[in-house]
C-alpha positions as MATLAB code, in Angstrom:
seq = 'XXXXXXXXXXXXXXXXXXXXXXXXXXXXXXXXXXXXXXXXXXXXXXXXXXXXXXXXXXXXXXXXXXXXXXXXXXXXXXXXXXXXXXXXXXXXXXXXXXXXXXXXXXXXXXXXXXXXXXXXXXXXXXXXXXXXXXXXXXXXXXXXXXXXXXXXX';
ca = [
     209.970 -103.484   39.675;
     209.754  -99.512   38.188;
     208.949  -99.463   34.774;
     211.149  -97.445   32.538;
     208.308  -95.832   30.556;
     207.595  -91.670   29.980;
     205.095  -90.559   32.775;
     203.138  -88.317   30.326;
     199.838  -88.610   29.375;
     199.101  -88.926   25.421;
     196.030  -89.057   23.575;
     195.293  -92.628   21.695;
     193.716  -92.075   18.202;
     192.881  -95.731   18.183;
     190.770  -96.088   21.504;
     190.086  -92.670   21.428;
     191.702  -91.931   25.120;
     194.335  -90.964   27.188;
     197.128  -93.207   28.077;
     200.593  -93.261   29.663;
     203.445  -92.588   26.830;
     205.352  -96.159   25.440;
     208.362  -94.183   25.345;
     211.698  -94.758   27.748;
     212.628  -92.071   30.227;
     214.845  -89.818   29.361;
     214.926  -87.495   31.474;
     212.878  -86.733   35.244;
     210.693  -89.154   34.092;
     209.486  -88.479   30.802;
     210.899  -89.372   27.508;
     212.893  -87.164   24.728;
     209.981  -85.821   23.199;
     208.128  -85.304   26.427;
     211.107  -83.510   27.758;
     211.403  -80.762   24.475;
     207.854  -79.814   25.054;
     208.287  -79.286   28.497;
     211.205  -77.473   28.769;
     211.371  -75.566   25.618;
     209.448  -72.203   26.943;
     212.303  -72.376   29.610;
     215.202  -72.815   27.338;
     214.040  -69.857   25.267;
     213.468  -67.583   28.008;
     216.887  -68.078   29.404;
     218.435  -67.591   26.292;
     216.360  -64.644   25.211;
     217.517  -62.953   28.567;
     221.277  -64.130   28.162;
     221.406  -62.843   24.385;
     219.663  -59.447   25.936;
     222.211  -58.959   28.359;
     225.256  -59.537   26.135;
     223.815  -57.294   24.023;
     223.117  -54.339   26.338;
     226.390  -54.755   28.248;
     228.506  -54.984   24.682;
     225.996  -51.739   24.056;
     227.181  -49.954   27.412;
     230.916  -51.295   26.859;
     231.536  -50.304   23.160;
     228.700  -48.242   21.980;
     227.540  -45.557   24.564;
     231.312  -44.864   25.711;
     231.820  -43.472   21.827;
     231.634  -39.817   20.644;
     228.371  -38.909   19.301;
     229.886  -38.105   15.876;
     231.445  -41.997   15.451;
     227.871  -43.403   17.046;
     226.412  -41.724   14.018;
     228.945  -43.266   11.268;
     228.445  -46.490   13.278;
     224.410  -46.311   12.715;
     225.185  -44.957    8.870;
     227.275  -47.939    7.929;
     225.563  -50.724    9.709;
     221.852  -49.138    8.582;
     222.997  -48.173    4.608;
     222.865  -52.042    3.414;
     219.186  -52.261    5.174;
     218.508  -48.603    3.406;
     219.715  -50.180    0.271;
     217.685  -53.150    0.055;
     214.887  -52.325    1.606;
     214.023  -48.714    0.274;
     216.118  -47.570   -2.379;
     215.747  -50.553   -4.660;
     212.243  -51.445   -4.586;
     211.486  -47.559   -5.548;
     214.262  -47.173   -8.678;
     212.321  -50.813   -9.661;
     208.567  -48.703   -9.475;
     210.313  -46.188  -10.998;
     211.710  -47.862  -14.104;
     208.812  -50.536  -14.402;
     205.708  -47.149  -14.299;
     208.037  -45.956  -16.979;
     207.939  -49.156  -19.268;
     204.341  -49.794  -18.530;
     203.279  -46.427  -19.536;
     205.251  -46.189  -22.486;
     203.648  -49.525  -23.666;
     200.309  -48.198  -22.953;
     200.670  -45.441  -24.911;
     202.087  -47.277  -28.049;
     200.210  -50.144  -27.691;
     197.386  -49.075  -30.200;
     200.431  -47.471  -32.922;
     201.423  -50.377  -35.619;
     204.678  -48.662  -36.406;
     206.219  -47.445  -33.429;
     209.338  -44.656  -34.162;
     212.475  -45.647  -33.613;
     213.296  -42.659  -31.055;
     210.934  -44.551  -28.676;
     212.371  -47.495  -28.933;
     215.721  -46.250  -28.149;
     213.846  -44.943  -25.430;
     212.718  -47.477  -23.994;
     216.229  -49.653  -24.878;
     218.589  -46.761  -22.888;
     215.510  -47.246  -19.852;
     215.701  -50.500  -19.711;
     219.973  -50.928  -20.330;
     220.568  -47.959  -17.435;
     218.034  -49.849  -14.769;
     220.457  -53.071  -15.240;
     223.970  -51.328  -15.058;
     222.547  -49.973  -12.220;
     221.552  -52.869  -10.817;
     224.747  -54.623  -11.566;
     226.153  -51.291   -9.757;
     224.571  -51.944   -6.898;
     225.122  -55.892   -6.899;
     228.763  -55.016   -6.823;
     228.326  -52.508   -4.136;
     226.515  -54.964   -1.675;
     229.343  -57.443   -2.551;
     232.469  -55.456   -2.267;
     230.284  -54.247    1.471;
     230.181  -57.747    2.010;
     233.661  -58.614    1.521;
     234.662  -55.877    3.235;
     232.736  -57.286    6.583;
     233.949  -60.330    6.164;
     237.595  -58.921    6.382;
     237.294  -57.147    9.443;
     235.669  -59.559   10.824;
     238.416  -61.743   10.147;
     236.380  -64.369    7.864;
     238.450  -64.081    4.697;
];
């Protein structure tokens, strides 16, 4: 009578060696869990190859075929939210926070502070969030946009 038990090899904790998997086949002889390990390597190669080759031939297809001038707005558009994000905001954020630090190192040994720095340092601190809000709006109405022509809405 074949026994309907995983043909894998496991290590026992409790006796301290190897023995043959409790588990029910599930598939060529090993169980579920058996099977995921296995096969997993192979199921990501084939997809990484499949996704490559969508990719290139949507690439060759669409992309390539295109006047150099609209390949350039393409890049522009699809590159200006990572541009955004990425480089422009973290540097206005230095920017603005090198400004407060530095103007609360220099007034940090004054008692009285004058009133022109503080509205200083209020008009610094009010134009780095409207412009954050700015761009929060931006990236939104960016978003939206997407989302339209991509027929999401």
């Amino acid at each position: 009578m074949p026994l309907n038990r995983c043909s894998a090899f496991v290590f026992d904790i409790t006796t301290k060696r190897d023995r043959k998997c409790k588990l029910t086949k599930y598939f060529q002889g090993v169980c579920y869990v058996h099977a995921r390990i296995i096969y997993r390597y192979s199921v990501t190669m084939i997809q990484r190859v499949w996704r490559g080759f969508h990719k290139r031939t949507k690439l060759n297809n669409l992309f390539f075929n295109t006047p150099r001038d609209i390949q350039m707005h393409i890049l522009r558009y699809v590159r200006e939210d990572f541009n955004i994000e990425k480089k422009w905001i973290p540097s206005v954020q230095r920017i603005y926070q090198n400004r407060i630090i530095s103007f609360h190192k220099n007034y940090a040994a004054l008692d009285e502070l004058l009133v022109s720095d503080l509205i200083t340092s209020f008009r610094i601190g009010l134009s780095y969030y409207k412009l954050q809000n700015r761009l929060y709006l931006l990236y939104i109405s960016d978003q939206h946009r997407l989302n339209f022509l991509e027929g999401k809405c």
